[in-house]
mmCIF file of the N, C-alpha and C atoms, coordinates in Angstrom:
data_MODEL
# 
_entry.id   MODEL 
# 
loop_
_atom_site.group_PDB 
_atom_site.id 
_atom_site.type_symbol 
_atom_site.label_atom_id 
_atom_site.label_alt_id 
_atom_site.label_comp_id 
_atom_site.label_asym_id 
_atom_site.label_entity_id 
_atom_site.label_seq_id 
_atom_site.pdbx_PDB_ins_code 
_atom_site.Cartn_x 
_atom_site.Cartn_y 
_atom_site.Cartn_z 
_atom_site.occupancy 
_atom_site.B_iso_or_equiv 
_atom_site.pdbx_formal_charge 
_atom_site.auth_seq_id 
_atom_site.auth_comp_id 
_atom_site.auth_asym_id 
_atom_site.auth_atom_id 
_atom_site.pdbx_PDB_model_num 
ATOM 1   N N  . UNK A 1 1  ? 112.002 87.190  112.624 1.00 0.00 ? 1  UNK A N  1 
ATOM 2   C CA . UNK A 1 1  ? 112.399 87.634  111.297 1.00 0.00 ? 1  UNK A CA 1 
ATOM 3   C C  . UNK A 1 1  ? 111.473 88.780  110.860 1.00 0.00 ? 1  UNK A C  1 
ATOM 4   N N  . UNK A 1 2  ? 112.224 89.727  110.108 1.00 0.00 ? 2  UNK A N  1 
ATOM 5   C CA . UNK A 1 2  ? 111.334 91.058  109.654 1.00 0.00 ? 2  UNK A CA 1 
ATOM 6   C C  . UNK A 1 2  ? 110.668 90.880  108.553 1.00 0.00 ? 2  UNK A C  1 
ATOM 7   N N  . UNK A 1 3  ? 109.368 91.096  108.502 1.00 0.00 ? 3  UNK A N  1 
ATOM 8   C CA . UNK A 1 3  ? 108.684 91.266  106.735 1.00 0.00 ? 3  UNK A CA 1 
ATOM 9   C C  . UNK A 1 3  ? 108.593 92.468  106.304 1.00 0.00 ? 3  UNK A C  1 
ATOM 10  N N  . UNK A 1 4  ? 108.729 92.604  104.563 1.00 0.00 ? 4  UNK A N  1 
ATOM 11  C CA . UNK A 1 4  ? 108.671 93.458  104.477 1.00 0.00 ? 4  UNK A CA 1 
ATOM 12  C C  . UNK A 1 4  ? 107.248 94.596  104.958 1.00 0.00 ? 4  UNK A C  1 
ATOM 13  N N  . UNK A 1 5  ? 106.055 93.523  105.237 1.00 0.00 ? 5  UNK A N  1 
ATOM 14  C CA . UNK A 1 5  ? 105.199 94.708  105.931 1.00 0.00 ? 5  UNK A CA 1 
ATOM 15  C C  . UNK A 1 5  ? 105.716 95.187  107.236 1.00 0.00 ? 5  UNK A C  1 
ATOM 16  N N  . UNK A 1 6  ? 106.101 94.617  108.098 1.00 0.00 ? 6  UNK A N  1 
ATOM 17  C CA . UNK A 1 6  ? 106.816 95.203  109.309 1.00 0.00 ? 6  UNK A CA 1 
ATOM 18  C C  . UNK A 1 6  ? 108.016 96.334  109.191 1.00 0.00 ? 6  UNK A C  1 
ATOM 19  N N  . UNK A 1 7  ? 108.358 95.984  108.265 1.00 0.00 ? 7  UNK A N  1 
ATOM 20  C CA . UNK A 1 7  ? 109.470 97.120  107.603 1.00 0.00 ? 7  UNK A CA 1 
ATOM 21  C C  . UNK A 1 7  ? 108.926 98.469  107.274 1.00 0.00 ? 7  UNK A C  1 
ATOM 22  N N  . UNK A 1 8  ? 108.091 98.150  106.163 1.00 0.00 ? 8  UNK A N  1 
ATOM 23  C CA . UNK A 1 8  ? 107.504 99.549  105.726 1.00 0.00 ? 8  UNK A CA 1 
ATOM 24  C C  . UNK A 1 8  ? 106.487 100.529 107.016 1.00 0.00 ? 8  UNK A C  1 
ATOM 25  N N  . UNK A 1 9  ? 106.198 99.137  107.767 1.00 0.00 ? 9  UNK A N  1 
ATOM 26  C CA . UNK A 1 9  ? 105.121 100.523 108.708 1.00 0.00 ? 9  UNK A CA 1 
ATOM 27  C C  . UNK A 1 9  ? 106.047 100.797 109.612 1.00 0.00 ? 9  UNK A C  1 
ATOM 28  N N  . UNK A 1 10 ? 107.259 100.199 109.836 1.00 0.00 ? 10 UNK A N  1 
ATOM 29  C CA . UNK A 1 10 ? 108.320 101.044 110.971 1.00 0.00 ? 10 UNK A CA 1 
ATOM 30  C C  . UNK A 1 10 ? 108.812 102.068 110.185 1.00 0.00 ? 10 UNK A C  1 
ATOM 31  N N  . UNK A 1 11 ? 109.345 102.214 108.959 1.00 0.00 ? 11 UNK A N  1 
ATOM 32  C CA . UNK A 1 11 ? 109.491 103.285 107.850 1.00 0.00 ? 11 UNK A CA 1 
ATOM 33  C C  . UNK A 1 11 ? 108.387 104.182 107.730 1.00 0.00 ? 11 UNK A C  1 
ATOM 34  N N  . UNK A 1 12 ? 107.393 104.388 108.145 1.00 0.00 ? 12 UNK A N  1 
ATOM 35  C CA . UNK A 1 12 ? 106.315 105.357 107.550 1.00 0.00 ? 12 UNK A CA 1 
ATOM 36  C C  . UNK A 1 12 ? 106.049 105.720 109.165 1.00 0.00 ? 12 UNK A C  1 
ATOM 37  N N  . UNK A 1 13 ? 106.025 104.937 110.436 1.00 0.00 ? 13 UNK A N  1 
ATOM 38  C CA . UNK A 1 13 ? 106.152 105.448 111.481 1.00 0.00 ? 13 UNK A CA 1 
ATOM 39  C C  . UNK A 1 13 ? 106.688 106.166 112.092 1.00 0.00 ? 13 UNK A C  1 
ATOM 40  N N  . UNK A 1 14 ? 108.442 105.897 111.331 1.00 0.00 ? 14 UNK A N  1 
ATOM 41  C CA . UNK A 1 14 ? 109.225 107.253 111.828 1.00 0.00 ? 14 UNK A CA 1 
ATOM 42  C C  . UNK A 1 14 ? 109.087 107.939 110.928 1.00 0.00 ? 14 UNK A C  1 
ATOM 43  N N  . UNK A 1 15 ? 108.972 107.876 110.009 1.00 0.00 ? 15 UNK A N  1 
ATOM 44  C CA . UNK A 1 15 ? 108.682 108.976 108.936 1.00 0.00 ? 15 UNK A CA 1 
ATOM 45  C C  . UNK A 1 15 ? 107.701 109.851 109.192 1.00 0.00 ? 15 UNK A C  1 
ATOM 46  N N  . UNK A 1 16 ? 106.755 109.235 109.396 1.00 0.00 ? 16 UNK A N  1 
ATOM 47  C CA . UNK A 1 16 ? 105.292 109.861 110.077 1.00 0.00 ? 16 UNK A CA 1 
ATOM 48  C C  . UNK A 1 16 ? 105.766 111.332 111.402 1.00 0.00 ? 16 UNK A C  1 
ATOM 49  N N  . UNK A 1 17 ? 106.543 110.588 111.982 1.00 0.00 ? 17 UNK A N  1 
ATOM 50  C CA . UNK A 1 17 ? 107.154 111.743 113.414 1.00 0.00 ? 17 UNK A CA 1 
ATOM 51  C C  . UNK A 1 17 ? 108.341 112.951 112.717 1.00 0.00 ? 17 UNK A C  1 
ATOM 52  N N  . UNK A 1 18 ? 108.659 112.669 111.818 1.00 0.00 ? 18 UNK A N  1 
ATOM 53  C CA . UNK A 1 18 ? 109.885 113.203 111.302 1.00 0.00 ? 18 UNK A CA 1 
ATOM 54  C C  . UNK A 1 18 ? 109.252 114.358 110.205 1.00 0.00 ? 18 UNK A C  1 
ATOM 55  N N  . UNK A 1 19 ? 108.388 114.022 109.278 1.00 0.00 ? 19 UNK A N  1 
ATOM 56  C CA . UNK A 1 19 ? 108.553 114.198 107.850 1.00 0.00 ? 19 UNK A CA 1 
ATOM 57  C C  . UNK A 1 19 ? 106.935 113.783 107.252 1.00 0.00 ? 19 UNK A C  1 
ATOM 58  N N  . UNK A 1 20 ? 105.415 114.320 108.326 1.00 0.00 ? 20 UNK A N  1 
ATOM 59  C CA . UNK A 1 20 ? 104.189 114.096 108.207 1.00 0.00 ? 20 UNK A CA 1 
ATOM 60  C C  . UNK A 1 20 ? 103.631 114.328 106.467 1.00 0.00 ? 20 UNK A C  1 
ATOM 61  N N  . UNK A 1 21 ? 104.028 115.177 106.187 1.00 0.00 ? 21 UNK A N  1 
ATOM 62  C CA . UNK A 1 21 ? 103.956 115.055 104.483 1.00 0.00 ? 21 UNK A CA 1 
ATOM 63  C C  . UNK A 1 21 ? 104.447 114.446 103.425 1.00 0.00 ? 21 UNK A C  1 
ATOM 64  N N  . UNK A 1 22 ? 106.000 113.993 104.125 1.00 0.00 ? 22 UNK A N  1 
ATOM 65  C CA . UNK A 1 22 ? 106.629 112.797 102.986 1.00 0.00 ? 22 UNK A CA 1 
ATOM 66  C C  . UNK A 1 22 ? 105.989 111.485 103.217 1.00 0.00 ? 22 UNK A C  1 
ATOM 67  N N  . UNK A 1 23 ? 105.504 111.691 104.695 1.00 0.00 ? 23 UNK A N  1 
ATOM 68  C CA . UNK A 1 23 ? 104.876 110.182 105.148 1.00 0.00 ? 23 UNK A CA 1 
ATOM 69  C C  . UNK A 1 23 ? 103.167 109.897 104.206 1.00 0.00 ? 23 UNK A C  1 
ATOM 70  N N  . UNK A 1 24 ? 102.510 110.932 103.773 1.00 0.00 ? 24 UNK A N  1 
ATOM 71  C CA . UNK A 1 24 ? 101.692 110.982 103.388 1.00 0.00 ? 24 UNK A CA 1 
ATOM 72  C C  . UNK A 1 24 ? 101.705 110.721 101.764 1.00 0.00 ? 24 UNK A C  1 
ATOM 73  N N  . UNK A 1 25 ? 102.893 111.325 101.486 1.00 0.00 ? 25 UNK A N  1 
ATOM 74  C CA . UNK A 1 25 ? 102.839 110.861 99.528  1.00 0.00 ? 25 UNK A CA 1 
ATOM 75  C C  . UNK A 1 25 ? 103.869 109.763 99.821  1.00 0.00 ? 25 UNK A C  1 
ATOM 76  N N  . UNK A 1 26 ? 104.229 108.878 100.683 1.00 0.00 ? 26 UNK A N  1 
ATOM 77  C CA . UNK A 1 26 ? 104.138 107.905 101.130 1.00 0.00 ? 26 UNK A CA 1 
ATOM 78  C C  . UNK A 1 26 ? 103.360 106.649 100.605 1.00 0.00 ? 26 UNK A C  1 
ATOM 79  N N  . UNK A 1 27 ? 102.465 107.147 101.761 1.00 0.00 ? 27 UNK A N  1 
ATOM 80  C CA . UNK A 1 27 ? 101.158 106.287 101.919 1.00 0.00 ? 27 UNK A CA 1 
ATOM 81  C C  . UNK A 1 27 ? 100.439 106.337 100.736 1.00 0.00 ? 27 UNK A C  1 
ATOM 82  N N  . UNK A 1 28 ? 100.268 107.231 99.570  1.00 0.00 ? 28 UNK A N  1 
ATOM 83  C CA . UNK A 1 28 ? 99.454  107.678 98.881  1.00 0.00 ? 28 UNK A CA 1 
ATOM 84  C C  . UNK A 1 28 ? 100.109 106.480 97.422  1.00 0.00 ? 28 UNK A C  1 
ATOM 85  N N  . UNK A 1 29 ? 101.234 106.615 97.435  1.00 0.00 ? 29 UNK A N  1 
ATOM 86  C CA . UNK A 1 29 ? 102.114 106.154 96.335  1.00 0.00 ? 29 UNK A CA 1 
ATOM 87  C C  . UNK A 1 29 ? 101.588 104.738 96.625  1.00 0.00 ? 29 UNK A C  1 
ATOM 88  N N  . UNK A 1 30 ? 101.871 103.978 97.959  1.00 0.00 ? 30 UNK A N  1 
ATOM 89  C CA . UNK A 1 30 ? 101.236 102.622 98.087  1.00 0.00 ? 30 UNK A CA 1 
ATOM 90  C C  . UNK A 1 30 ? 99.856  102.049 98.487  1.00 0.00 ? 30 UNK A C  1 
ATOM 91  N N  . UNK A 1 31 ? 99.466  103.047 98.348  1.00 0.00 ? 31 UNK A N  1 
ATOM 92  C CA . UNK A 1 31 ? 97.994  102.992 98.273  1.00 0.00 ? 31 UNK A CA 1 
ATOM 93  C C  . UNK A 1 31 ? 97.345  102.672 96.836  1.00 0.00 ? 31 UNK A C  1 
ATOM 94  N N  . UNK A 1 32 ? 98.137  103.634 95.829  1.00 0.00 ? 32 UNK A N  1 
ATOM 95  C CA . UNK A 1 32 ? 98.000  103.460 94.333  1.00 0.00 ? 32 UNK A CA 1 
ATOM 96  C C  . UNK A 1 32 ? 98.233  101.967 93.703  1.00 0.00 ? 32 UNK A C  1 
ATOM 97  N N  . UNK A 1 33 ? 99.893  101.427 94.382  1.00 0.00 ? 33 UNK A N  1 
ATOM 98  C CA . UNK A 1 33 ? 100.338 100.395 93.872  1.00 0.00 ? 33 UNK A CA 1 
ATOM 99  C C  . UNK A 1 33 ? 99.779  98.966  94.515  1.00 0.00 ? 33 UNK A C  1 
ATOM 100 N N  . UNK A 1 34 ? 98.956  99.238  95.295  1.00 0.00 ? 34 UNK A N  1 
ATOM 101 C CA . UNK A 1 34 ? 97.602  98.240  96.121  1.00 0.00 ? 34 UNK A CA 1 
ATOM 102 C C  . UNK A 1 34 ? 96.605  98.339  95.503  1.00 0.00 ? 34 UNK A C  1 
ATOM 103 N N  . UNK A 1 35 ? 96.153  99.197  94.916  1.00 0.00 ? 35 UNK A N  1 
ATOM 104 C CA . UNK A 1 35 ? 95.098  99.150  94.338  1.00 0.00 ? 35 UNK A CA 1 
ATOM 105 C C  . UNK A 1 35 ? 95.081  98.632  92.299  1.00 0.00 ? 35 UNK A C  1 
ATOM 106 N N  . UNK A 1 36 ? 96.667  99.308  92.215  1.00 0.00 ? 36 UNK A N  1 
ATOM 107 C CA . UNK A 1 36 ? 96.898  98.013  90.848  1.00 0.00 ? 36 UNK A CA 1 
ATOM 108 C C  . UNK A 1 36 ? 97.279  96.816  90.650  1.00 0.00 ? 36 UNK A C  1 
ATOM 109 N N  . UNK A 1 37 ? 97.513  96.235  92.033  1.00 0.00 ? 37 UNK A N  1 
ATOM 110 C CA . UNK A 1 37 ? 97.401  94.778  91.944  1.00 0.00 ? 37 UNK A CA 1 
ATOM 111 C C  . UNK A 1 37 ? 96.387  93.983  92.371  1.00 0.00 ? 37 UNK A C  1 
ATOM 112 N N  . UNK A 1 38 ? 95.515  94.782  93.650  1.00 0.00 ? 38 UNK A N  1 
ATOM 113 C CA . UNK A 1 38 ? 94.217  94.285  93.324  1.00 0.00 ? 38 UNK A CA 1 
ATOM 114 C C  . UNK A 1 38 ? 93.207  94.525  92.368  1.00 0.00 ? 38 UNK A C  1 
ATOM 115 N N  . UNK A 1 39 ? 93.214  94.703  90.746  1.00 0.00 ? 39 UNK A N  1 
ATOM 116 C CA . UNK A 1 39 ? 92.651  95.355  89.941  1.00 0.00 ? 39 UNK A CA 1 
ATOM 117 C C  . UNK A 1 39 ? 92.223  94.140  89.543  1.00 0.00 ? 39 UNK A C  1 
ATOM 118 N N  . UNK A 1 40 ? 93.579  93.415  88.902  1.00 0.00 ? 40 UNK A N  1 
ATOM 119 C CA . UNK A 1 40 ? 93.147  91.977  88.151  1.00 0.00 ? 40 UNK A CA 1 
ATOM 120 C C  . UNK A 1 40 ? 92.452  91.066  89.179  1.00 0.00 ? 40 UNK A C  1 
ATOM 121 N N  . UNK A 1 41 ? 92.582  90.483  90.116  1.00 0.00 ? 41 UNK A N  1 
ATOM 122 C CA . UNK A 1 41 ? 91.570  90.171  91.029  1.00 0.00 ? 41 UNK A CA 1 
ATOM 123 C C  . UNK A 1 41 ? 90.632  90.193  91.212  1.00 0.00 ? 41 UNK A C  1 
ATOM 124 N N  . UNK A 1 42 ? 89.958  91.491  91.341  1.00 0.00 ? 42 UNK A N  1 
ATOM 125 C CA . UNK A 1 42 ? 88.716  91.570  91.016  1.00 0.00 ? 42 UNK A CA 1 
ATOM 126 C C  . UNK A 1 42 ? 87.977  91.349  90.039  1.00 0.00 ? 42 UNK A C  1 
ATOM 127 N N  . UNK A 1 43 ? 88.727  92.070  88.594  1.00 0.00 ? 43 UNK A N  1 
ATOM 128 C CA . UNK A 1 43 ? 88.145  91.295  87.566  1.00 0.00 ? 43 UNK A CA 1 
ATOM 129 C C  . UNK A 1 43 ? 88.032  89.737  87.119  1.00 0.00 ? 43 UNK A C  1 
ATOM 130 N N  . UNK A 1 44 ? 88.825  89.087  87.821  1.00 0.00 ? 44 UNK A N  1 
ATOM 131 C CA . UNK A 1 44 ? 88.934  87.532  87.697  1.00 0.00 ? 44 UNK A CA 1 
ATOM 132 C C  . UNK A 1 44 ? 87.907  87.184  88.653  1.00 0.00 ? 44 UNK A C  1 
ATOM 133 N N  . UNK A 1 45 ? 87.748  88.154  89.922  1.00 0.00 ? 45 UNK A N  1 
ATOM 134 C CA . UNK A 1 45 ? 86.241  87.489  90.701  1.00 0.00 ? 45 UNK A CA 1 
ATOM 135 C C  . UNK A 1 45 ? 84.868  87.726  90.098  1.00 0.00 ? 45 UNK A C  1 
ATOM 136 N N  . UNK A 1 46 ? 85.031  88.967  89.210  1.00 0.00 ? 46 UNK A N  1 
ATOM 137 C CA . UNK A 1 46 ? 83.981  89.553  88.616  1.00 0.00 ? 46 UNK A CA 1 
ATOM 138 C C  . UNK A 1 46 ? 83.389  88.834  87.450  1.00 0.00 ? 46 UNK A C  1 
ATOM 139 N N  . UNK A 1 47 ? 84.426  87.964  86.782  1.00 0.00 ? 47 UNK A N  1 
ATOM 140 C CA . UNK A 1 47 ? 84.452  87.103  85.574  1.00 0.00 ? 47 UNK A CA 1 
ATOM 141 C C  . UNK A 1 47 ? 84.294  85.723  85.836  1.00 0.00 ? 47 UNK A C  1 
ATOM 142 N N  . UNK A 1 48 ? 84.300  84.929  87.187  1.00 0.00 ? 48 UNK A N  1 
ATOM 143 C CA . UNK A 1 48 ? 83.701  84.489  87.420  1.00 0.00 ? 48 UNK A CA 1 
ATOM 144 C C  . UNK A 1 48 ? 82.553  84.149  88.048  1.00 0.00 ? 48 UNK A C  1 
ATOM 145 N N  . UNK A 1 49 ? 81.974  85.438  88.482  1.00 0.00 ? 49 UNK A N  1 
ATOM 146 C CA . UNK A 1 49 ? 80.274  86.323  88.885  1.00 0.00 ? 49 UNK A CA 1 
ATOM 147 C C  . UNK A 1 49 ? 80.210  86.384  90.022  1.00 0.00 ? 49 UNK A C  1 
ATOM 148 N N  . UNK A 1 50 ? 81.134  86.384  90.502  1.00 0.00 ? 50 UNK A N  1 
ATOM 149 C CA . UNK A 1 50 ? 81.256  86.929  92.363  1.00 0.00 ? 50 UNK A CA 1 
ATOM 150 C C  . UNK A 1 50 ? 80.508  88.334  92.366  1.00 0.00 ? 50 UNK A C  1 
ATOM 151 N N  . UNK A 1 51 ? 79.836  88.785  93.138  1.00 0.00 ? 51 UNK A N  1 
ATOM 152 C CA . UNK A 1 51 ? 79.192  90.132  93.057  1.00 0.00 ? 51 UNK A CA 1 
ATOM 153 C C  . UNK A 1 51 ? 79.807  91.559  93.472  1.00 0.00 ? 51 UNK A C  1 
ATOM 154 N N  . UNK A 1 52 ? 79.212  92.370  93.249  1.00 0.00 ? 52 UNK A N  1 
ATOM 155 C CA . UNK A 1 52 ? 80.410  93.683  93.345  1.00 0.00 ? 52 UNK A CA 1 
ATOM 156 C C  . UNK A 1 52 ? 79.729  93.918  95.388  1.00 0.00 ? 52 UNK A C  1 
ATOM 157 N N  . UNK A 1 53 ? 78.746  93.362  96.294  1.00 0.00 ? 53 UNK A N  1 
ATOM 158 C CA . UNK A 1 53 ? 78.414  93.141  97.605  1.00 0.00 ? 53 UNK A CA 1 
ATOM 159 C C  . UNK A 1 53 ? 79.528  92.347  98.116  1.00 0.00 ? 53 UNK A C  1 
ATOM 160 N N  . UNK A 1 54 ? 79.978  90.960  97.288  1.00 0.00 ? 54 UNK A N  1 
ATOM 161 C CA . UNK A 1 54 ? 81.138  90.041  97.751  1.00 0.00 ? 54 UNK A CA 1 
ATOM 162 C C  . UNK A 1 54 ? 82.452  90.543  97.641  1.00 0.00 ? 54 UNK A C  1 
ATOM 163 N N  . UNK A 1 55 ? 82.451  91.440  96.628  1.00 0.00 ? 55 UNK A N  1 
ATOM 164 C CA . UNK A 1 55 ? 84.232  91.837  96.041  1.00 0.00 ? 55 UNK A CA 1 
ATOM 165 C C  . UNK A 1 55 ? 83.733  93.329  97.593  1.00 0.00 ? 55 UNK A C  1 
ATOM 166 N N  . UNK A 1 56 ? 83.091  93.926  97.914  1.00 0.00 ? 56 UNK A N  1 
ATOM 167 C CA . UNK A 1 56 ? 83.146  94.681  99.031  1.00 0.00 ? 56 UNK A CA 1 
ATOM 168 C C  . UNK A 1 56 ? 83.187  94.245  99.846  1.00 0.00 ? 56 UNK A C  1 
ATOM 169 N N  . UNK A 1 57 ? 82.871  92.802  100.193 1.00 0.00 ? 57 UNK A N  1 
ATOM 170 C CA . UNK A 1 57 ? 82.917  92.156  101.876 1.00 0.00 ? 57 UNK A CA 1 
ATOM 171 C C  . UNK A 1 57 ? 84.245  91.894  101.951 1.00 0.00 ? 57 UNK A C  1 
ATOM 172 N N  . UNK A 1 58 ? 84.889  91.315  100.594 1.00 0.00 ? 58 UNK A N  1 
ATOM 173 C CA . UNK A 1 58 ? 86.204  90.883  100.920 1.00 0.00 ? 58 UNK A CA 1 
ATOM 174 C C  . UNK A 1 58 ? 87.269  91.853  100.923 1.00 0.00 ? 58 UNK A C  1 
ATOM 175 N N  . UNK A 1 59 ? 86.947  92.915  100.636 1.00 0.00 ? 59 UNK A N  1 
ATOM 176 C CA . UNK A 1 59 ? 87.579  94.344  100.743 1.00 0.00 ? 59 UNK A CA 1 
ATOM 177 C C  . UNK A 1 59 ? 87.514  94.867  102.048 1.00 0.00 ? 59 UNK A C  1 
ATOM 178 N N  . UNK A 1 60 ? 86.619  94.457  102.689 1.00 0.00 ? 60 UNK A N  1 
ATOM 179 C CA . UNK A 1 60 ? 86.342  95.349  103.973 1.00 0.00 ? 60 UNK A CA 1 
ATOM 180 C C  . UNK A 1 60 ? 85.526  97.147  103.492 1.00 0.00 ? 60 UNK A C  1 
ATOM 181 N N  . UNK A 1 61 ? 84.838  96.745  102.374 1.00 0.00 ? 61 UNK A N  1 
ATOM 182 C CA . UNK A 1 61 ? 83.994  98.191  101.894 1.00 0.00 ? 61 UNK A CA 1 
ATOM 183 C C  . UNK A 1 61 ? 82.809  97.935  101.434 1.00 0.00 ? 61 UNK A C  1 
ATOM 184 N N  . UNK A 1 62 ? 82.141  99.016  101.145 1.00 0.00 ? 62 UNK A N  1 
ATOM 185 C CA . UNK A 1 62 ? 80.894  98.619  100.919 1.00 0.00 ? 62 UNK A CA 1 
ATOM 186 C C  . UNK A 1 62 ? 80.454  98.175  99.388  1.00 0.00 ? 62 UNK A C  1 
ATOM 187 N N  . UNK A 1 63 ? 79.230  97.411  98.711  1.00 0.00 ? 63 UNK A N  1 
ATOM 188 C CA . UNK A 1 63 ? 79.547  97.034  97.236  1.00 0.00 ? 63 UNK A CA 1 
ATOM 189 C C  . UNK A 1 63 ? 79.708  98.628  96.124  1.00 0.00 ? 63 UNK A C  1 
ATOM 190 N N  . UNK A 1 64 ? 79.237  100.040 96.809  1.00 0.00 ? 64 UNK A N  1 
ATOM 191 C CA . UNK A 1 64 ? 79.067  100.872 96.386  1.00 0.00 ? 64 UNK A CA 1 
ATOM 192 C C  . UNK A 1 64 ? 80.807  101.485 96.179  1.00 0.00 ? 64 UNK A C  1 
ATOM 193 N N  . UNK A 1 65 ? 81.739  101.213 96.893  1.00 0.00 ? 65 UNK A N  1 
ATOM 194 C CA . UNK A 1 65 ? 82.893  101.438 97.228  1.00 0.00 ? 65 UNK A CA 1 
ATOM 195 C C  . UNK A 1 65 ? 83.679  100.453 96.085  1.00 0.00 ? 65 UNK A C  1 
ATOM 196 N N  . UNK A 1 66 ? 83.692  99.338  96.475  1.00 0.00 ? 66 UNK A N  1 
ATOM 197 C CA . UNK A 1 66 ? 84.405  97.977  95.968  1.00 0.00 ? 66 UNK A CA 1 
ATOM 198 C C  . UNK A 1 66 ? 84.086  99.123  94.335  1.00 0.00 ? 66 UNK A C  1 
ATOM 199 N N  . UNK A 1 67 ? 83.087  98.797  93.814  1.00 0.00 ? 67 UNK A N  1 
ATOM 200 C CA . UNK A 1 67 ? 82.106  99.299  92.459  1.00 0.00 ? 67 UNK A CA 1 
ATOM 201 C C  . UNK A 1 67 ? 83.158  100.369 91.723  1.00 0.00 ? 67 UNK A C  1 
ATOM 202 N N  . UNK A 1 68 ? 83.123  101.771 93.103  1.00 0.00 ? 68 UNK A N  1 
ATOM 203 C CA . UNK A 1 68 ? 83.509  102.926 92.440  1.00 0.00 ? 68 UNK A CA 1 
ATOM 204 C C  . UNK A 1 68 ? 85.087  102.746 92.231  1.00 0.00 ? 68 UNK A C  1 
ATOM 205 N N  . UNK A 1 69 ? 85.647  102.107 93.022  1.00 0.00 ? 69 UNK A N  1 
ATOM 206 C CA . UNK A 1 69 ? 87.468  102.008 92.730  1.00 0.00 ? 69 UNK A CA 1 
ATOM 207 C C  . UNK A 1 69 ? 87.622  101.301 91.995  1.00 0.00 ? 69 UNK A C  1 
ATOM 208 N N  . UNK A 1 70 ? 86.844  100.215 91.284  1.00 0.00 ? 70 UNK A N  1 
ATOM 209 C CA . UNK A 1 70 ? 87.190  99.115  90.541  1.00 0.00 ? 70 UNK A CA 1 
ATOM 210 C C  . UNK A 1 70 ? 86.776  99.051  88.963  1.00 0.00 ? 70 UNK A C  1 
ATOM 211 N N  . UNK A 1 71 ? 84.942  99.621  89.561  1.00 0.00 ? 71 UNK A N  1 
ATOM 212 C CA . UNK A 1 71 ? 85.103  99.209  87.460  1.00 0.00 ? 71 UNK A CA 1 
ATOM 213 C C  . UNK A 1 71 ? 85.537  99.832  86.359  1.00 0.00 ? 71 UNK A C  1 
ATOM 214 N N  . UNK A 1 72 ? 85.710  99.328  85.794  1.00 0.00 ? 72 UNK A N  1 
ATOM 215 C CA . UNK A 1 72 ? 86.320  99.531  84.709  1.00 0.00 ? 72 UNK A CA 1 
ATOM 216 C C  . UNK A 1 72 ? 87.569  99.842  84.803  1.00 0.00 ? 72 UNK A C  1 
ATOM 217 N N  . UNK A 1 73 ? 88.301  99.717  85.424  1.00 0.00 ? 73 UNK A N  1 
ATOM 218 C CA . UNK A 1 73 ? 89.834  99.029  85.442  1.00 0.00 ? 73 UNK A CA 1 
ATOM 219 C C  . UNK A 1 73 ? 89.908  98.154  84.581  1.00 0.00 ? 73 UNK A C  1 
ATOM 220 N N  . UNK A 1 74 ? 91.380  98.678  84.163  1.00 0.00 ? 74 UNK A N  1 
ATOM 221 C CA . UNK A 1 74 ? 91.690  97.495  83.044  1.00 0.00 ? 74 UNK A CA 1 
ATOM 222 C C  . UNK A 1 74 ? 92.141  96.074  84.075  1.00 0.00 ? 74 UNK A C  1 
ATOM 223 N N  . UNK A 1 75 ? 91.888  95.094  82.856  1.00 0.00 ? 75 UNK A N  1 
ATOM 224 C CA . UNK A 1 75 ? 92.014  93.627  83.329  1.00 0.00 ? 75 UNK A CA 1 
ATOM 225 C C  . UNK A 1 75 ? 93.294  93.220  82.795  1.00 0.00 ? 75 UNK A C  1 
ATOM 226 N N  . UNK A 1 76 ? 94.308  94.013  82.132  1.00 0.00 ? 76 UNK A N  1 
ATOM 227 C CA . UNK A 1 76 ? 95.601  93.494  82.229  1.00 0.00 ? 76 UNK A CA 1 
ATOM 228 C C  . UNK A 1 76 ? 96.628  93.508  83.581  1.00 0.00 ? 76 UNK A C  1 
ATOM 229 N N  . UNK A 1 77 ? 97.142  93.306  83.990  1.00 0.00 ? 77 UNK A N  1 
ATOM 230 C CA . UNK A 1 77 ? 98.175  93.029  84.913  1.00 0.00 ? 77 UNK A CA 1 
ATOM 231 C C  . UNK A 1 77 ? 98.711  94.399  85.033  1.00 0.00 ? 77 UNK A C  1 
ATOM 232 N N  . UNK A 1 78 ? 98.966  95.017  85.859  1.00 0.00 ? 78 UNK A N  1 
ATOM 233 C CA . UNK A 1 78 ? 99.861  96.262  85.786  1.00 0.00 ? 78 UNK A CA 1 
ATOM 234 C C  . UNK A 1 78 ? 101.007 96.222  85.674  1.00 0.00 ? 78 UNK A C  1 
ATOM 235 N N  . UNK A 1 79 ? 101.535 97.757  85.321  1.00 0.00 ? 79 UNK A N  1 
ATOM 236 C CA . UNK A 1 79 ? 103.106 97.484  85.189  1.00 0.00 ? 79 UNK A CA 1 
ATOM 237 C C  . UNK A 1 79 ? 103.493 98.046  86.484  1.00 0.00 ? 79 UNK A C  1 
ATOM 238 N N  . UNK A 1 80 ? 104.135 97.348  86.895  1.00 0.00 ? 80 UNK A N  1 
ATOM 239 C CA . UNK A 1 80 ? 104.408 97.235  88.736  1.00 0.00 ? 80 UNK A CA 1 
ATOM 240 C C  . UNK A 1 80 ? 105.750 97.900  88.811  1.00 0.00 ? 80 UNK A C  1 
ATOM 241 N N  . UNK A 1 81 ? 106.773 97.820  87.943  1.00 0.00 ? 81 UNK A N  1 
ATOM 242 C CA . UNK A 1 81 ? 107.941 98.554  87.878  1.00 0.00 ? 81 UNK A CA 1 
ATOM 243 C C  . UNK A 1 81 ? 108.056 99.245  86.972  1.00 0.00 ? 81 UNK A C  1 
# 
């Protein structure tokens, strides 16, 4: 059975061979909409005192990274549509 992650990276794969710049504001668009749903998350790890070293381990970045994309993001929910 297909998920939609298997979907989208066969979509951005041929896209990628076809159309290297649409594939890129692509990637860029869901890169944005990944990063506003992990927003509240963090602040809910942050609010319960997880450290901005832990919110980077679990990111796969460093706490200097996790730090600069995150604070001060708002802590409401985004509008996703």
């Amino acid at each position: 059975m297909l998920n939609a992650a298997s979907l989208t990276t066969s979509y951005l794969r041929n896209l990628m061979d076809a159309e290297p710049l649409a594939a890129l504001q692509a990637l860029t668009a869901v890169h944005s909409y990944m990063t506003a749903i992990m927003a509240p998350h963090v602040h809910a790890a942050r609010t319960r005192g997880d450290t901005w070293h832990e919110i980077g381990h679990a990111l796969n970045v460093s706490r200097q990274g996790a730090f600069n994309r995150f604070a001060g993001t708002s802590a409401d929910h985004p509008q996703l549509f």
